[in-house]
N, C-alpha and C positions, 0 to 999 in steps of 0.2 A: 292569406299570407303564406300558407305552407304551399300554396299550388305556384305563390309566386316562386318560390325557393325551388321547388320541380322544374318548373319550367326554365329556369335561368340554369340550374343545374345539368339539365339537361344539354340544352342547348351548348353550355361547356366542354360535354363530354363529345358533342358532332363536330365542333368547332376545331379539338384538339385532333379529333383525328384526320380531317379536312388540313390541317395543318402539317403533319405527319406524312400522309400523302403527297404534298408541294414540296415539301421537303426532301422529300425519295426523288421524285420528278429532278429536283434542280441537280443533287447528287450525281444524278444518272445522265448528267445533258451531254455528257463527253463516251457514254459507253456503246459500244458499237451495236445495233439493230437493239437499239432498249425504245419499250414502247411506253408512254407515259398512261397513267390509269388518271380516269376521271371519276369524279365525285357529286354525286348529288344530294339534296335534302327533301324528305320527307315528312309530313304532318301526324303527330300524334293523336289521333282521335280516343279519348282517354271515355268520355261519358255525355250521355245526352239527358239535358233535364227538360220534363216534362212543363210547356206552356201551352197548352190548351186553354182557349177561352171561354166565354159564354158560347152556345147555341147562335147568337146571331153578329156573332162576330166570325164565325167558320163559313158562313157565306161566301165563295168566290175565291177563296183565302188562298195564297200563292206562295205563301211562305214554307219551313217545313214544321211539321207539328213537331219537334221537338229544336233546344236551343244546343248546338251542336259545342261543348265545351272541350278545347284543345289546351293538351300541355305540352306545348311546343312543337321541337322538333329532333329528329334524328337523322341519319346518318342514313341514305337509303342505299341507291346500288349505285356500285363501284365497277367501271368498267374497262379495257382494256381501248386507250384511242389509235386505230389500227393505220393510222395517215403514215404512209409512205415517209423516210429519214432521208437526210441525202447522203445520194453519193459519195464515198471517199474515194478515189485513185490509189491503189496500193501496188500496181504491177504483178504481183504474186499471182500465179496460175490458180494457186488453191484458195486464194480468196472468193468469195462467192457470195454476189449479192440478187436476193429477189426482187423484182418489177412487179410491182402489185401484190395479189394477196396469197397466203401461202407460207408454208413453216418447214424449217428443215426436220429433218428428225435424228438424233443422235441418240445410242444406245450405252446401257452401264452391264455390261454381261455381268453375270455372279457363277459364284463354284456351281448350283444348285439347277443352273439352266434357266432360273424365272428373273432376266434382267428386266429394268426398267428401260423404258423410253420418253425422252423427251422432245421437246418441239423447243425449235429457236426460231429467230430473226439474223441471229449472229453468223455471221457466215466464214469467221477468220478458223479457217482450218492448214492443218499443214501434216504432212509425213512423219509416221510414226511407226518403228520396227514391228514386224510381225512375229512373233518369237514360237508361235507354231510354226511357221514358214518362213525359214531364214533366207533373206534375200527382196523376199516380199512386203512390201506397208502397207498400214491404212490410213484411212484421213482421218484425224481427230482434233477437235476442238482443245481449248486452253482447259478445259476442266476434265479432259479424257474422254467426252463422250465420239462413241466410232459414229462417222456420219452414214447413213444406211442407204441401198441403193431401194429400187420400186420394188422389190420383193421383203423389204426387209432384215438384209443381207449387209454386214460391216460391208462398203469398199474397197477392194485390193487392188494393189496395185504394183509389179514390178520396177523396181528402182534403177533398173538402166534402160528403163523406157520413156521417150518424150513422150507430155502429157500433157493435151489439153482439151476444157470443156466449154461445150458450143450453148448456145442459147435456149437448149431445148435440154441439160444437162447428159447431152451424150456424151462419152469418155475418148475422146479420138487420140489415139496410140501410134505413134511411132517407134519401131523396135530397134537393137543395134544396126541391124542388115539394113532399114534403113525402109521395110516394109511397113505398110500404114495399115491400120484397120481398128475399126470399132470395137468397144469395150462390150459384152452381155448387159454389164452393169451400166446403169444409168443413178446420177449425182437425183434421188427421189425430193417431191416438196407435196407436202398435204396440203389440202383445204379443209378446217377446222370452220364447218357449218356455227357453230355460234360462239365466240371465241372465249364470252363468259363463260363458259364450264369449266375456264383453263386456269389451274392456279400457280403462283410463282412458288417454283422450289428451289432458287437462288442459282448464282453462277448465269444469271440471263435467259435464264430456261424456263420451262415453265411443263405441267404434267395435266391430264386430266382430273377436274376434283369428281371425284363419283359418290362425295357427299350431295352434291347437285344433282343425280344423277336419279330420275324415279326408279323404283324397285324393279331388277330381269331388264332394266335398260343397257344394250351393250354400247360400251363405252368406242365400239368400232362403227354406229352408227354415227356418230360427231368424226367422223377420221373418214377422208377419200383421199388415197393417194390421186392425184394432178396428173392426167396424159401429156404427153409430149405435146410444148406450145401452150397448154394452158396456162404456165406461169415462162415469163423471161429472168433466165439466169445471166447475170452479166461476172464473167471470168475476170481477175482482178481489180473487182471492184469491193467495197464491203458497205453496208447503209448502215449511214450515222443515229443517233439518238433523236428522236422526231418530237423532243422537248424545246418547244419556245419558250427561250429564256426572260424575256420579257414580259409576255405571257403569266407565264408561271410567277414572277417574282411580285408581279402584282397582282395577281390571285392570291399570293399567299399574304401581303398586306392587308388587302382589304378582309383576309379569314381574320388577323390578327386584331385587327380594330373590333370585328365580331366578336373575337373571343372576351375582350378588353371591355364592350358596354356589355355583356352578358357575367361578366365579373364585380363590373358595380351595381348592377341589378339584384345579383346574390348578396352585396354588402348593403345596400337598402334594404329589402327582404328581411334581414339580419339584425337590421337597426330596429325596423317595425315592429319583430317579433319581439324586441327588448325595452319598447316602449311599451308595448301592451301587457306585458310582464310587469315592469314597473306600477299599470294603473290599477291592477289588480291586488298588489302588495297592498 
């Protein structure tokens, strides 16, 4: 009766978080390059009791020498579903959507030198003053991260010069005089070889976890910046939330009816153990 009480308990606690998860998902159907996480479940293998038979019952025997006893289940790996969002139309030059696979990188400098960086999907950036270099911006996102060219490098850009980025995120510049020419910098997109190492640190971002990460593992061997053509940039576009809402809405029903007979399980469980109590009195 108490393994029943585990096992239902259990299964409450994978149930809620499976639920918590579709929850986030449906929140996020409307936020621009938000990638839904999916959920799976795994089997507890808690203990193995020993049924060995006689001597002439082991003959031929197919089964396993021990009776393999599960209490339930848990919550296994959580993972990031990387399916392309669609398309939104936004006209904006500094909108910036990627064609396949591939993460911006946007940076959080500190007084100290050792800024962070993070990887988006989000592509809504726009011009913002450069106050070391008056006259000149950079690109940055709605949360202030500067978007970084292939080296690294925030984005600068002159504010009286037409500006727009080709397919292959080169910078093509038109000055006042009316001269054209190419930027150094290029609009950069990584390839994040496994994208589970990546954890969400809010605002649509997401960081490397290098709790995942084995011991002297550098955290730049999961990170290649993407040559020219390997990803297609598309200039005023930005990609939508790649949450089906449909989908999702009934994924989270059917978690809910889960959680619901795994709830009466634990109140029978519950009942049992107070009857056997009682026969004992």
């Amino acid at each position: 009766m108490n393994t029943s009480l585990y096992i239902s308990s259990g299964a409450l606690q994978a149930f809620q978080q499976k639920i918590d998860t579709s929850a986030n998902n449906i929140a996020n159907v409307d936020t621009n390059g938000f990638k839904r996480k999916d959920q799976s479940f795994s089997e507890i293998l808690a203990s193995q009791v020993n049924n060995l038979g006689t001597a002439n019952q082991e003959t031929g025997r197919l089964t396993p020498k021990g009776i393999r006893v599960s209490y339930g289940t848990r919550l296994g790996l959580t993972q990031l579903d990387m399916k392309q969002g669609q398309a939104l139309q936004t006209g904006n030059p500094f909108d910036l959507m990627i064609n396949g696979k591939g993460f911006f990188q946007v940076s959080y400098p500190s007084a100290d030198g050792n800024g962070e960086v993070h990887y988006t999907r989000d592509g809504n950036f726009h011009l913002s003053p450069n106050s070391a270099n008056p006259g000149n911006f950079n690109l940055v996102n709605a949360n202030g991260g500067f978007l970084l060219d292939q080296n690294g490098t925030p984005i600068e850009l002159n504010g009286q010069d037409d500006v727009s980025i080709d397919a292959t995120g080169q910078i093509q510049i038109k000055n006042g005089q009316g001269v054209s020419y190419v930027s150094p910098q290029r609009v950069a997109t990584v390839d994040i070889q496994n994208p589970n190492v990546l954890k969400s640190v809010g605002g649509n971002e997401f960081a490397i976890d290098t709790t995942l990460l084995g011991n002297g593992t550098n955290v730049g061997n999961f990170i290649t910046v993407m040559a020219p053509g390997d990803a297609q940039i598309s200039s005023g576009y930005i990609e939508g939330s790649n949450v089906d809402l449909t989908k999702e809405m009934t994924d989270l029903i059917t978690t809910q009816r889960g959680f619901q007979m795994n709830a009466r399980a634990v109140s029978y469980a519950d009942q049992m153990v107070g009857i056997a109590n009682n026969i004992l009195k």
